[in-house]
RODO-2510 file (C-alpha; in nm, 4 decimals, decimal comma):
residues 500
     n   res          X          Y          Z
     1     x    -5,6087     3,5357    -5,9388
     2     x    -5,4211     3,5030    -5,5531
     3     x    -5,0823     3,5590    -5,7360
     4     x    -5,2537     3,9109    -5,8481
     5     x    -5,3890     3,9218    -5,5081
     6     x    -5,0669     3,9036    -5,3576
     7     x    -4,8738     4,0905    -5,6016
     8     x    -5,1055     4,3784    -5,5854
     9     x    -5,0437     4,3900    -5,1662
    10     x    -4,6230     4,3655    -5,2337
    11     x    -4,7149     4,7002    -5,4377
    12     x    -4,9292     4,8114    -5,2175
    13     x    -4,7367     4,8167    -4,9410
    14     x    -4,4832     5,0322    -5,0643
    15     x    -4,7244     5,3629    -5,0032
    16     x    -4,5849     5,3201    -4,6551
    17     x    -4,2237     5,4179    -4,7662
    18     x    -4,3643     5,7245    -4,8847
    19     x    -4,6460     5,8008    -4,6297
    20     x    -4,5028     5,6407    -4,3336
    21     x    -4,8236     5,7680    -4,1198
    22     x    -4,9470     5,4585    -4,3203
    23     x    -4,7137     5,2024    -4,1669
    24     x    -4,9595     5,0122    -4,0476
    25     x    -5,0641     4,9172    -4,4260
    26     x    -4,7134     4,7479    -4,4381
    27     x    -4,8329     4,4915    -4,2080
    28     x    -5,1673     4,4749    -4,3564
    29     x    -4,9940     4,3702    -4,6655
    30     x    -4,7725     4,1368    -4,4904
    31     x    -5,0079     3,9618    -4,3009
    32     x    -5,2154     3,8768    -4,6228
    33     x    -4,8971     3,7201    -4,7530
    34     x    -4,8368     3,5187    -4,4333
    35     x    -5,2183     3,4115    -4,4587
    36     x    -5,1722     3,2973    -4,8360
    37     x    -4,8881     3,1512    -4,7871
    38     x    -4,9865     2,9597    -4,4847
    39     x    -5,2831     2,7985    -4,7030
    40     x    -5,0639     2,6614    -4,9196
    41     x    -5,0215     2,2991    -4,9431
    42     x    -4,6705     2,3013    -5,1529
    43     x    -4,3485     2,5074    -5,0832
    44     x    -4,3019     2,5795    -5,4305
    45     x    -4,6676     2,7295    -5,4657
    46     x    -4,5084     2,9187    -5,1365
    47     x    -4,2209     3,0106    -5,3210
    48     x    -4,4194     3,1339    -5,6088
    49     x    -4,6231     3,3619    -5,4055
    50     x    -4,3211     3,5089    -5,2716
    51     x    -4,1194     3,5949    -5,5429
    52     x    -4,4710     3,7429    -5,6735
    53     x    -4,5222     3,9430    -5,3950
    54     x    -4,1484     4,0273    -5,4048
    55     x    -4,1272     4,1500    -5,7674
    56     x    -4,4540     4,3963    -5,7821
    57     x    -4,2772     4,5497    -5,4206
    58     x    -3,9440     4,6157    -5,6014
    59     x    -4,1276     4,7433    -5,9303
    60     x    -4,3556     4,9632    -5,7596
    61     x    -4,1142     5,0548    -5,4632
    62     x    -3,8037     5,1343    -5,7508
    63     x    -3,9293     5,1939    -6,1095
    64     x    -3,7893     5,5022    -6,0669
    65     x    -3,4242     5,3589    -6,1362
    66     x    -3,5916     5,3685    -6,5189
    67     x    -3,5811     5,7676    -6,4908
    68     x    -3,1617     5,7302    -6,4306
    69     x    -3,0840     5,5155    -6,6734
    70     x    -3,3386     5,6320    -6,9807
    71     x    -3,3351     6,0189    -6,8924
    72     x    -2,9467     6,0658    -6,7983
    73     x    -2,8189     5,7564    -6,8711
    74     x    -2,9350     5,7593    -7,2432
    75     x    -3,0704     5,4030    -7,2487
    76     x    -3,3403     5,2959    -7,4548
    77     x    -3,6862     5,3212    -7,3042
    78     x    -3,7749     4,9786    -7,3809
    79     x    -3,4207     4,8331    -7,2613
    80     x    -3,4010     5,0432    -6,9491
    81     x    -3,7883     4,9109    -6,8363
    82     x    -3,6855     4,5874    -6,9350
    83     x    -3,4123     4,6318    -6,7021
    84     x    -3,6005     4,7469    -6,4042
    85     x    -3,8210     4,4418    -6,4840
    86     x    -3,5504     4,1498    -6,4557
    87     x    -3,3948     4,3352    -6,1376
    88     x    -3,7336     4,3662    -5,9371
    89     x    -3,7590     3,9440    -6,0390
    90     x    -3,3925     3,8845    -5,9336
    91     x    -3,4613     4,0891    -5,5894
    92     x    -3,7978     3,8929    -5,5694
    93     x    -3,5983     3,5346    -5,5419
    94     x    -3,4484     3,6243    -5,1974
    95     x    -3,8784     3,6435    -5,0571
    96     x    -3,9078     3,3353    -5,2558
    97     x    -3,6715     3,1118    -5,1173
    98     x    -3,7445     3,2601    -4,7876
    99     x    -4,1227     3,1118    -4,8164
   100     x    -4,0066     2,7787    -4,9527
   101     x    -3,8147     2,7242    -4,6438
   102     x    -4,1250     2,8504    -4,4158
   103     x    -4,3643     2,5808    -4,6133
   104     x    -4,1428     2,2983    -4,5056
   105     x    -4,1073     2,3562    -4,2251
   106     x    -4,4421     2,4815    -4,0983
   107     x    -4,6048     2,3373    -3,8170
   108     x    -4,9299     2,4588    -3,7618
   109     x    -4,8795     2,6019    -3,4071
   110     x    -4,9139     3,0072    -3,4708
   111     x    -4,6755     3,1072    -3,2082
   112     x    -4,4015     2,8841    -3,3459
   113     x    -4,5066     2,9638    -3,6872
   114     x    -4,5197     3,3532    -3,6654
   115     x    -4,1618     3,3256    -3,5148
   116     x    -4,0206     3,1061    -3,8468
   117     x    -4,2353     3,3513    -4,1107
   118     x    -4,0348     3,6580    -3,9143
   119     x    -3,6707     3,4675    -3,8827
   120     x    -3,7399     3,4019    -4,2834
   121     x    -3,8739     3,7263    -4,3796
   122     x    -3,5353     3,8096    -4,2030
   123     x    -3,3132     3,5993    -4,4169
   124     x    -3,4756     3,7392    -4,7303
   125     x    -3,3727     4,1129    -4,6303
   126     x    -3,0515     4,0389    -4,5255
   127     x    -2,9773     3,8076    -4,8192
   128     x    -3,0812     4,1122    -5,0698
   129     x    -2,9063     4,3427    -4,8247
   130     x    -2,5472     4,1951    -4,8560
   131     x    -2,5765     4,0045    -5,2084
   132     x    -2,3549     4,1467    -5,4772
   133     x    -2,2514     4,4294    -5,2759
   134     x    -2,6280     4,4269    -5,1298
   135     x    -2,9645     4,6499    -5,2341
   136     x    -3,1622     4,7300    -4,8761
   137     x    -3,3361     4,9819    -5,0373
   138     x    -3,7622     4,9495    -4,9056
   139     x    -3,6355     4,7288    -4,6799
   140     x    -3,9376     4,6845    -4,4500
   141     x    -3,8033     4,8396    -4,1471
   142     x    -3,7986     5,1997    -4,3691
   143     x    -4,1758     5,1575    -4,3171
   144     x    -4,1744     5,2016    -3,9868
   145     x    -3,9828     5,5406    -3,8951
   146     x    -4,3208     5,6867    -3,7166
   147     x    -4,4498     5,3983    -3,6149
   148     x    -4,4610     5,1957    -3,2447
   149     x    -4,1767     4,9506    -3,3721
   150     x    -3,9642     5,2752    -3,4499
   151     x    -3,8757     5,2267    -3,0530
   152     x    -3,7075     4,9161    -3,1052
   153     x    -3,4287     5,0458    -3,3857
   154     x    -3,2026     5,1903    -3,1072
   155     x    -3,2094     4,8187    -3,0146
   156     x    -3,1979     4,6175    -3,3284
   157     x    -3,1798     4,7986    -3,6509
   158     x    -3,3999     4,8673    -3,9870
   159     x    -3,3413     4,4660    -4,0373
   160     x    -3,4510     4,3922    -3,7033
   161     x    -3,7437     4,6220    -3,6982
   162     x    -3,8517     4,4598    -4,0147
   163     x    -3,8807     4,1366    -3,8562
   164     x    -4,0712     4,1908    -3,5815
   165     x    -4,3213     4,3803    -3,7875
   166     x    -4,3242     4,0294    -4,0124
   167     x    -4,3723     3,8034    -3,6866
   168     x    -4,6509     4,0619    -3,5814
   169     x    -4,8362     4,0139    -3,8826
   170     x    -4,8158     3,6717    -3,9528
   171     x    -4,9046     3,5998    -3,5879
   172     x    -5,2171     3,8070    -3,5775
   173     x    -5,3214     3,6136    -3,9281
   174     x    -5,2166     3,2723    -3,8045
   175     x    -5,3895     3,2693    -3,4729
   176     x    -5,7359     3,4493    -3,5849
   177     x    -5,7007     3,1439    -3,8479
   178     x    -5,7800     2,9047    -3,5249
   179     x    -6,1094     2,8926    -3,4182
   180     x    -6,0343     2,8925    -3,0368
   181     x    -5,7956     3,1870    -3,0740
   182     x    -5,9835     3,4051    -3,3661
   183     x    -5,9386     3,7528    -3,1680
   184     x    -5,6117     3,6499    -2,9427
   185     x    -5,3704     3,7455    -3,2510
   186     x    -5,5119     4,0582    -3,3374
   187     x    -5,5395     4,1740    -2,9568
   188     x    -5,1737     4,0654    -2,8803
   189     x    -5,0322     4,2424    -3,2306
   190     x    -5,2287     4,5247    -3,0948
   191     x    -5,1325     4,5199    -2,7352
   192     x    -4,7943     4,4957    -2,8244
   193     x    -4,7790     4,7861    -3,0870
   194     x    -4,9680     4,9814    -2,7741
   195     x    -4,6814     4,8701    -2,5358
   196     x    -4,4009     5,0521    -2,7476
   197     x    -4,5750     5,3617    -2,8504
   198     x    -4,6766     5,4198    -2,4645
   199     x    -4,2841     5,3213    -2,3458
   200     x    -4,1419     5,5400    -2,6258
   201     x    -3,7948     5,4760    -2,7770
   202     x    -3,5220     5,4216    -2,4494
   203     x    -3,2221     5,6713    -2,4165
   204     x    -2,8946     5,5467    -2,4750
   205     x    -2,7599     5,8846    -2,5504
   206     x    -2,7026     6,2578    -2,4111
   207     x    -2,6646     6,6243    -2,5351
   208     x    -2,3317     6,7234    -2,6239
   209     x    -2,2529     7,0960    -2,7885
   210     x    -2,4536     7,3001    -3,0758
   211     x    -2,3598     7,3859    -3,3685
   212     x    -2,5305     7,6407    -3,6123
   213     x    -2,5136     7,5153    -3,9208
   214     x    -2,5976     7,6142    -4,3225
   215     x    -2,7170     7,3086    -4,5939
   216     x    -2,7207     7,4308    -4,9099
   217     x    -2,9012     7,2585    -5,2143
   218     x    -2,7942     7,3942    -5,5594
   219     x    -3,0737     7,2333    -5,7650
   220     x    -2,9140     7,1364    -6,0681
   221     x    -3,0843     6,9245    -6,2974
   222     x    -2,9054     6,5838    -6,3784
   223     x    -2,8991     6,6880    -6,6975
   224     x    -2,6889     7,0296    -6,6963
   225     x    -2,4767     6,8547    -6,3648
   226     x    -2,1588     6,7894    -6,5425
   227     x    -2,1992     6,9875    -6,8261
   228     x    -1,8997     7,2907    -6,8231
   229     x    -2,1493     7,5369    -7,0095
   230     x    -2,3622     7,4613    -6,7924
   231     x    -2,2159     7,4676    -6,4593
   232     x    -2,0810     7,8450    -6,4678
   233     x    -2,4207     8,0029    -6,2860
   234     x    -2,4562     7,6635    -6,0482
   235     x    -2,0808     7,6877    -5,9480
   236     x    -2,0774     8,0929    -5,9019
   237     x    -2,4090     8,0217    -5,6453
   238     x    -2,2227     7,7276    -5,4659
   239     x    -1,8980     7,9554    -5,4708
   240     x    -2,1255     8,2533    -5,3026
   241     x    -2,3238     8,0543    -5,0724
   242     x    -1,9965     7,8791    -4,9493
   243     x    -1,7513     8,1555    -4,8913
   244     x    -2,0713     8,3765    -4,7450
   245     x    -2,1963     8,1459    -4,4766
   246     x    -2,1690     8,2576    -4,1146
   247     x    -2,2615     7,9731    -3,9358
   248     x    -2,0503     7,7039    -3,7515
   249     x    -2,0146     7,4582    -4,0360
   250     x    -2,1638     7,4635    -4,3990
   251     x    -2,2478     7,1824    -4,6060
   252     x    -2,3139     7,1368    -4,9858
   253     x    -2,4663     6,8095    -5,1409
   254     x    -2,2240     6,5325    -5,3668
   255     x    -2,0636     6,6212    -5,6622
   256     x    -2,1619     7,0138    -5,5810
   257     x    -1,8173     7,1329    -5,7228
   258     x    -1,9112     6,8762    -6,0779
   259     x    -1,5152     6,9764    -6,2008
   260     x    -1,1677     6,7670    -6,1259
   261     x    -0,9459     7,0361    -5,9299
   262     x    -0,7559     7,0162    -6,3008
   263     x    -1,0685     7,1431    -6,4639
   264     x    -1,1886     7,4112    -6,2015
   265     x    -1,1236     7,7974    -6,2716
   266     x    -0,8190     7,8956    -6,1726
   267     x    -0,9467     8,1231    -5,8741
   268     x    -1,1459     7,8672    -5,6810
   269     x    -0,9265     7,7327    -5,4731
   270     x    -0,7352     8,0344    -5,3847
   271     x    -1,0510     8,2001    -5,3068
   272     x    -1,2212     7,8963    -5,0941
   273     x    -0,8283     7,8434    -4,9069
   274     x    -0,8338     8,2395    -4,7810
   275     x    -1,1974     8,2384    -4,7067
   276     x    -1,1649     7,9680    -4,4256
   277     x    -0,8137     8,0109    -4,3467
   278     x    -0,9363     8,2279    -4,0758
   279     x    -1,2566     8,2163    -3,8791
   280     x    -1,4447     7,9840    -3,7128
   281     x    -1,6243     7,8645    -3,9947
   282     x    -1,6205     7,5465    -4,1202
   283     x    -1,6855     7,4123    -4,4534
   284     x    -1,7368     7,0602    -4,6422
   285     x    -1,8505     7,0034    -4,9917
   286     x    -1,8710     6,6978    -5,2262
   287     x    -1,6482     6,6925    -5,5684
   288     x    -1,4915     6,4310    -5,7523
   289     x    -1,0997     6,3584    -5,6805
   290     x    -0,8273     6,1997    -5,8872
   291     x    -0,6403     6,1206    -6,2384
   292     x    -0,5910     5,8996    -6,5082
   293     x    -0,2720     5,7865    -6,3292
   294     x    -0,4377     5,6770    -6,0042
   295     x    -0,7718     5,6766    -6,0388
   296     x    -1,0659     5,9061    -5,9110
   297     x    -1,3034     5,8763    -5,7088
   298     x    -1,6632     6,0490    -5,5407
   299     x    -1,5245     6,2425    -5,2484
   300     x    -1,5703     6,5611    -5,0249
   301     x    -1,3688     6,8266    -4,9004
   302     x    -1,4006     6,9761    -4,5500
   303     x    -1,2031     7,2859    -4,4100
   304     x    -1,1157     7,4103    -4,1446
   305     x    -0,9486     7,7217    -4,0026
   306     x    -0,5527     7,6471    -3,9563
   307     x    -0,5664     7,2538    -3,9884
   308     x    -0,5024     7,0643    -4,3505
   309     x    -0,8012     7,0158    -4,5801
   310     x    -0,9975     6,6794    -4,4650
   311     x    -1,0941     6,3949    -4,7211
   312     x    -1,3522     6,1542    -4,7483
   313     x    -1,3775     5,9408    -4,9963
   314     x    -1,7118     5,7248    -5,0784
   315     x    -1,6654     5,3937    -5,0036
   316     x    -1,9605     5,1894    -5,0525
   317     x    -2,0165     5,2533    -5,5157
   318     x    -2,3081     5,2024    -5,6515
   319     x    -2,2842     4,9135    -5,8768
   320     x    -2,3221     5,0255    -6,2736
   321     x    -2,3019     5,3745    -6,2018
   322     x    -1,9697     5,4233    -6,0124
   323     x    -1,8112     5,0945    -6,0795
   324     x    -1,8949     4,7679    -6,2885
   325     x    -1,9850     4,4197    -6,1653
   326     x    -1,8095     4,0991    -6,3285
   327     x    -1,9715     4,0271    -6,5975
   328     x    -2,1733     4,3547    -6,6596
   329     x    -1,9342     4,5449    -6,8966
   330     x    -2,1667     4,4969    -7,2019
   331     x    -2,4807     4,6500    -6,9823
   332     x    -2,2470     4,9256    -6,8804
   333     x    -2,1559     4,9979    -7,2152
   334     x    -2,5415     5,0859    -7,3393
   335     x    -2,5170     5,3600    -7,0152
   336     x    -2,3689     5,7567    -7,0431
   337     x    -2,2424     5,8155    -6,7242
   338     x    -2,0100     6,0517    -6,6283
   339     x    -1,8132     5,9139    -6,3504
   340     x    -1,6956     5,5987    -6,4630
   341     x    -1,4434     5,3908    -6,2785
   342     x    -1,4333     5,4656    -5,9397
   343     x    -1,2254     5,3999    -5,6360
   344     x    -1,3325     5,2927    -5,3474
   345     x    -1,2262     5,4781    -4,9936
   346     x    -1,1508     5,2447    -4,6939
   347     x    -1,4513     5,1498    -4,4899
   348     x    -1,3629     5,3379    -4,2022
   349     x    -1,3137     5,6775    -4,1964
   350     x    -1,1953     5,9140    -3,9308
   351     x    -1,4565     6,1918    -3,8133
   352     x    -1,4195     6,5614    -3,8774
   353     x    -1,4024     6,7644    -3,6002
   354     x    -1,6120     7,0859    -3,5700
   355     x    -1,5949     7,2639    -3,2723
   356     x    -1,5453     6,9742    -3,0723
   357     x    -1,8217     6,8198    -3,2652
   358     x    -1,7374     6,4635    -3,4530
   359     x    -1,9051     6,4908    -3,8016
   360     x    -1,8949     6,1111    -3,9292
   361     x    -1,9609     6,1590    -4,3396
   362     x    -2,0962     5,9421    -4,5812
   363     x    -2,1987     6,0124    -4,9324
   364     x    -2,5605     5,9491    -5,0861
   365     x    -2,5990     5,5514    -5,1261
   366     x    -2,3568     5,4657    -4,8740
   367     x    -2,6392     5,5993    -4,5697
   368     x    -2,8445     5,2559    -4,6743
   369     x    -2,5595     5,0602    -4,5046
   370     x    -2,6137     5,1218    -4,1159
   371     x    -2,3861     4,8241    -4,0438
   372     x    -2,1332     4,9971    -4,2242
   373     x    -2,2113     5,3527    -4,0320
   374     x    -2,1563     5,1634    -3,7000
   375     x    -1,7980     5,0720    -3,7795
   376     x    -1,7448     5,4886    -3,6826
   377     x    -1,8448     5,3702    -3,3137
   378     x    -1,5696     5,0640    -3,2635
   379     x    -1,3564     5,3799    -3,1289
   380     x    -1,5109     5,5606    -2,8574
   381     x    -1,2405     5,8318    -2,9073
   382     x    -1,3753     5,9255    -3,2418
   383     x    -1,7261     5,8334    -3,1853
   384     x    -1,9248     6,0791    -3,3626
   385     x    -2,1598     6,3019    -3,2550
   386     x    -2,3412     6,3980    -3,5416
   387     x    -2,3951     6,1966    -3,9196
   388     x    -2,3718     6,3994    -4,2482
   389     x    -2,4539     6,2687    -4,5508
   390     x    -2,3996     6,4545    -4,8884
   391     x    -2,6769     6,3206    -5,1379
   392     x    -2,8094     6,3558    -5,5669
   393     x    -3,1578     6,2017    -5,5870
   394     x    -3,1534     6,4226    -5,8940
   395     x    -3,0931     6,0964    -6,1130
   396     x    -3,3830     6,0150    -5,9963
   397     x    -3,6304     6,3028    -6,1414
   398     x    -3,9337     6,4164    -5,9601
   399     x    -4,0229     6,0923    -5,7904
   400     x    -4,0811     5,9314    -5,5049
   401     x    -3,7304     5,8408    -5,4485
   402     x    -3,6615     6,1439    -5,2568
   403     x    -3,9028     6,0263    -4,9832
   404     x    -3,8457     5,7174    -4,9883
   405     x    -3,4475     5,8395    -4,9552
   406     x    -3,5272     6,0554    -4,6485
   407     x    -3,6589     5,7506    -4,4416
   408     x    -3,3664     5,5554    -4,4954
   409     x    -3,2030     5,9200    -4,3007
   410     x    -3,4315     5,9121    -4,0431
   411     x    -3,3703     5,5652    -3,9667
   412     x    -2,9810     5,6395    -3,9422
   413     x    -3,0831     5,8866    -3,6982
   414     x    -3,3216     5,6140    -3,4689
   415     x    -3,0709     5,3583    -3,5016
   416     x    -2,7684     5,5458    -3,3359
   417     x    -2,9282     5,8513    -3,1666
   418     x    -2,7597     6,0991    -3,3557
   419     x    -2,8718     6,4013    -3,5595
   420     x    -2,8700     6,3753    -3,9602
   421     x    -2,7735     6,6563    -4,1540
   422     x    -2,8479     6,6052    -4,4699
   423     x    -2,7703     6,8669    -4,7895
   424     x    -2,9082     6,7239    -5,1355
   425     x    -2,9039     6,8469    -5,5028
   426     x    -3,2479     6,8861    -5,5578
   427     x    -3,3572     6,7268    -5,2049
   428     x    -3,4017     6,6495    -4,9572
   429     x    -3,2141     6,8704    -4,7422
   430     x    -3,2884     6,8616    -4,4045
   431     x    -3,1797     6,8289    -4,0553
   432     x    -3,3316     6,5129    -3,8556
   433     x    -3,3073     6,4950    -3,4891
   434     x    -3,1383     6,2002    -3,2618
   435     x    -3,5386     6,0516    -3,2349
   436     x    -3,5583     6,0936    -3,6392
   437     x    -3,7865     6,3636    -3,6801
   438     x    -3,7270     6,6360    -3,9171
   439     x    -3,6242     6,9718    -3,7238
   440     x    -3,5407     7,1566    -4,0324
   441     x    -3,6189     7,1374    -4,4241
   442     x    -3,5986     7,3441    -4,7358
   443     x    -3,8862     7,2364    -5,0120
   444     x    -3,7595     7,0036    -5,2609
   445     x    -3,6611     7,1160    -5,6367
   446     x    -3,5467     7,4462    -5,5197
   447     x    -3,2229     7,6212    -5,4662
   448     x    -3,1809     7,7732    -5,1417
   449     x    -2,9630     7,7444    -4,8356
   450     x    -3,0769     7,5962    -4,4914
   451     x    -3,0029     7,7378    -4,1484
   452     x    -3,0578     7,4942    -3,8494
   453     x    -2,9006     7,4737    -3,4661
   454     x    -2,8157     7,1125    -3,4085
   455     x    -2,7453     6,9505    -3,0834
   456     x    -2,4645     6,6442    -3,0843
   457     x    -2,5576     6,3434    -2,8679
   458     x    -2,3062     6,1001    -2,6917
   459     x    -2,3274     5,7466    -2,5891
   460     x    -2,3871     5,4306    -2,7810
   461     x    -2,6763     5,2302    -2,8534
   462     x    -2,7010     4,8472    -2,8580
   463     x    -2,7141     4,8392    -3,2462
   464     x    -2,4293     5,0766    -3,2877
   465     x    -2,2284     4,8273    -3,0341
   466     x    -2,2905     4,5211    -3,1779
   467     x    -2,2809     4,6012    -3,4799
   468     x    -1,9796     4,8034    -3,4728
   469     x    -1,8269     4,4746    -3,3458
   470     x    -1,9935     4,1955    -3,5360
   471     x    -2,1455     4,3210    -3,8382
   472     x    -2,5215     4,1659    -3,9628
   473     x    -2,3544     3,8286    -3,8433
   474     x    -2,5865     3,8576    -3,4968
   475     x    -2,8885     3,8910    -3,6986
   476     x    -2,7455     3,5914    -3,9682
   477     x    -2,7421     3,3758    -3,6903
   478     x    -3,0993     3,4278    -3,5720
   479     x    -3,2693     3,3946    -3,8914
   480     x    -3,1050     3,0968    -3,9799
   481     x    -3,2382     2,9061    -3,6468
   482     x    -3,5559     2,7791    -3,8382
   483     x    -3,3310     2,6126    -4,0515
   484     x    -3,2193     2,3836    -3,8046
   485     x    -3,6064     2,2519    -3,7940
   486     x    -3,6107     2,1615    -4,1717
   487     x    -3,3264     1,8470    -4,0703
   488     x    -3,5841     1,6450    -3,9555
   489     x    -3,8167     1,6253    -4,2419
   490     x    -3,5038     1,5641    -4,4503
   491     x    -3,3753     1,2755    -4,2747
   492     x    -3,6646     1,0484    -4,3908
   493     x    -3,5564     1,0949    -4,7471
   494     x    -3,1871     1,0402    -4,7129
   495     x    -3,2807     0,7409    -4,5655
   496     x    -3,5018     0,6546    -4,8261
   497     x    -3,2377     0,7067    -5,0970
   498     x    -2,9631     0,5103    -4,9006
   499     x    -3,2023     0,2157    -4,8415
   500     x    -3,2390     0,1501    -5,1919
***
């Protein structure tokens, strides 16, 4: 019954992805995990309630990735949910191993113990974060995009954010568990929470020019997306839209031109070189790049009047669907996807520049990887002023993933102060603000184009500094401080075993 208990609150919990007024049930749910866990008289019962509470969050926070790989990837139904099965237990292991470590080296103080329950929970996020190329997707911090700890992301990133919302929970459960100090942990989780909504997120940045700009989302189902037949109305519109717009810059969503330049009609790019030849309109669309002879890859196009076209070419693949781990060739066999074998760009890409503007792109996936975003700041030169990301939740279907896909953007924004402009397939596309709020947005699941003014901001944050120079390394090193208090109660046993 309490490994139901707690795997029904790691599902639970992930209604605060979606509904992020609801953030507060994140820590709800994490606090009754540090409180079960704290009970516990044996790290491996610890363990087990972590990778229980682990699992249901990944299977209720990602069954989705069933939809991609049954719908449009052609997988069997009872393969492709077997699938999603094994990968929300594998994810679970990084909670679990977290919580053995906590259990052995709890001490019963709450202070002390809060701080070890949020350096661990910290480990576990970065482990799954960085693992085989890394999945941070409902990493805890995307919880918390309207809420008080939003503040400290400027400071400390999603990871961090998701820590301290960890160390607040478990230190409100541990110290109303103490009979002398029942109502000091809730009142200090609270007073604390109180403390950063009334301060408000700090200012690390300032206004630079405007741009007008145009999103468009072509809303193409997944299925019709690379299909020639199928493409001929979907291109015309993205054709239209894009030689039409008026605005400073327009953007269309990954993959929007489906075709190889080989494959495309013979008047496209003709028609798309005279149209911004001239002009002060600027243009960037996603497309796929390449041949046989040297590969291909997911990239976009930007142009601009009187300069050479720009490239950008996706860096951070998606494992499975744009490239294949060791020692998954026979699972990517039983898939039908289109791209295949894909390159990979470098990890640091130069901005494109729109009216003095610094436009740093990235494309779908990649925007999970803030770490990776805040290489664009190691050069103040080309420090950009505003983040574009070109997106297809349409794998995805008409789920959840869409919201939970737009927090991740909004947490971009918080984390370096810049504005998001997003343009999707289906969704969501959307402008976000420097303080993450959405300014602009088209509905979801239909085609349309998006008009919004957007301001660039200057200036660098703490997280975009040091992580720009040092990675997640920072962050390593603090959550692997409560290690250091496990050496004790292993030096008994060593000398146990030599003594014998």
């Amino acid at each position: 019954m309490e490994l139901l208990l707690v795997a029904a609150a790691g599902a639970l919990q992930t209604i605060a992805f979606v509904h992020t007024q609801a953030w507060w049930l994140q820590l709800a749910c994490c606090g009754f995990l540090a409180w079960r866990v704290s009970r516990q008289a044996s790290a491996g019962r610890a363990g087990l309630l972590g990778a229980a509470y682990g699992a249901a969050w990944m299977w209720a926070g990602v069954w989705w990735l069933h939809v991609s790989m049954h719908r449009y990837g052609g997988m069997p139904a009872w393969l492709s949910a077997l699938s999603v099965v094994a990968f929300g237990a594998f994810l679970s292991l990084f909670l679990a191993l977290a919580l053995v470590l906590f259990a052995r080296c709890r001490s019963g103080e709450p202070l002390r113990d809060a701080l070890r329950f949020g350096a661990f929970w910290l480990l576990a996020e970065l482990g799954r974060g960085v693992a085989l190329t890394g999945f941070p997707w409902l990493a805890s911090g995307y919880a918390h995009v309207d809420s008080p700890l939003a503040s400290l992301a400027p400071w400390v990133g999603v990871y961090g954010v998701g820590a301290v919302g960890a160390t607040l929970a478990a230190w409100s459960v541990f110290a109303t568990m103490r009979r002398r100090s029942r109502w000091r942990g809730v009142a200090t989780g609270a007073l604390v929470l109180g403390a950063l909504a009334l301060l408000g997120p700090a200012r690390f940045t300032e206004p630079t020019g405007t741009l007008s700009v145009t999103l468009l989302q072509g809303n193409v189902d997944q299925s019709d997306k690379f299909s020639a037949r199928k493409q001929g109305g979907a291109l015309a519109w993205h054709m239209h839209a894009l030689t039409t717009a008026r605005t400073d810059v327009v953007i269309a969503a990954e993959t929007a031109i489906p075709f190889l330049p080989k494959e495309m009609p013979a008047d496209f790019w003709p028609a798309i070189d005279q149209r911004f030849a001239t002009g002060s309109t600027h243009a960037v669309f996603g497309l796929p790049l390449g041949d046989e002879g040297t590969g291909y890859s997911n990239s976009a196009i930007a142009l601009a009047p009187g300069r050479p076209h720009y490239r950008y070419d996706k860096h951070h693949l998606v494992p499975l669907g744009e490239f294949t781990p060791i020692g998954m060739r026979w699972f990517k066999r039983l898939l039908d996807l289109p791209l295949g074998e894909l390159n990979a760009g470098p990890a640091r890409s130069p901005a494109f520049v729109v009216h003095g503007e610094r436009l740093a792109m990235s494309i779908c996936y990649e925007q999970l990887f803030g770490e990776e975003l805040a290489l664009r700041f190691a050069d103040a030169a080309d420090e950009p002023t505003m983040l574009v990301n070109l997106g297809n939740i349409a794998w995805f279907g008409d789920t959840e993933a869409m919201q939970q896909d737009l927090q991740i953007a909004r947490m971009r924004s918080l984390e370096f102060e810049r504005p998001m402009l997003r343009a999707a397939n289906t969704g969501a596309t959307v402008a976000i603000d420097h303080r993450g709020k959405v300014a602009y947005a088209l509905p979801a699941h239909v085609q349309g184009q998006l008009e919004a003014k957007v301001q660039g901001r200057t200036g660098i944050t703490p997280y975009a500094w040091w992580a720009s120079a040092f990675g997640l390394w920072p962050l390593f090193a603090l959550a692997l401080l409560p290690v250091l208090a496990l050496v004790p109660s292993l030096r008994p046993a060593r000398a146990a075993v030599s003594g014998r």
